[in-house]
N, C-alpha and C positions, 0 to 999 in steps of 0.2 A: 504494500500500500504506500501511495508515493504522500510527502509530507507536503501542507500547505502551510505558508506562512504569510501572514497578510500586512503589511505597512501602510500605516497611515501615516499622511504629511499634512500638516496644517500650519497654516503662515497666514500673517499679516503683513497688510501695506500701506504707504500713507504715501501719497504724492502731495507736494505744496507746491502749487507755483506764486511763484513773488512779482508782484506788479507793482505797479503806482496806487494802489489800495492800501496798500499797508504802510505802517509805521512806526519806528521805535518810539515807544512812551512807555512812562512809569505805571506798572498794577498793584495801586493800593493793598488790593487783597492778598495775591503777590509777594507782595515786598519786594519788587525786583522790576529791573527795566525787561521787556518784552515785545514782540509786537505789536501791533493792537491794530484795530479794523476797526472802520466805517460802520455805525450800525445799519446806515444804507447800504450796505456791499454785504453781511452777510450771508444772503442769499450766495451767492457767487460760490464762498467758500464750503456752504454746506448743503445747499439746497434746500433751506429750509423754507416753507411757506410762514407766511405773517401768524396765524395762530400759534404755530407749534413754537417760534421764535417768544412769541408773548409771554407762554409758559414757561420757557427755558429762564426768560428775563427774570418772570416774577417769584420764579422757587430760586433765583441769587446763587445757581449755579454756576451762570455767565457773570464774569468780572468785567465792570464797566468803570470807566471815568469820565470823563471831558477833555476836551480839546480845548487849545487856547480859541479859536474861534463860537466855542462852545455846543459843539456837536457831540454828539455821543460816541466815544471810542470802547468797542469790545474785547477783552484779551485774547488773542487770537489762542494760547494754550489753553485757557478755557474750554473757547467754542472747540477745539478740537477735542480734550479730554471728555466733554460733554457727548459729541460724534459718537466717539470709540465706548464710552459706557453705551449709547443707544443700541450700536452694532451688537453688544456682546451682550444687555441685559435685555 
């Protein structure tokens, strides 16, 4: 009787690309300078539609500050760590 052995491979990936959307700024929450993103742009980085973005905002998973313009800057390691808990939870 011949032996069977089976492998499984499981991997993760993260692609970022860097544009004129981002920016180095300080995250309060953080402690640390990081990137940070437009909360207009977003979308771009996660695909998220306006509702599911609102809840993300209101349970203060995403770290936000201001801009000297005083726009709303999101910490882009946030919204990523937020992503990857979606994918996996």
């Amino acid at each position: 009787m011949a032996k069977h052995t089976k492998i499984t491979i499981e991997s993760d990936s993260l692609l970022i690309l860097r544009s004129g959307s981002s920016q180095r700024g300080w995250c309060p929450r953080c402690s640390a300078e990081g990137e940070m993103i437009a909360l207009e742009n977003t979308g771009v980085a996660s695909n998220l539609d306006q509702p599911a973005l609102e809840e993300w905002l209101n349970s203060e998973e995403l770290h936000r500050s201001r801009a000297t313009d005083g726009s709303t800057l999101i910490c882009l390691n946030s919204l990523l760590a937020r992503v990857q808990k979606t994918k996996t939870g």
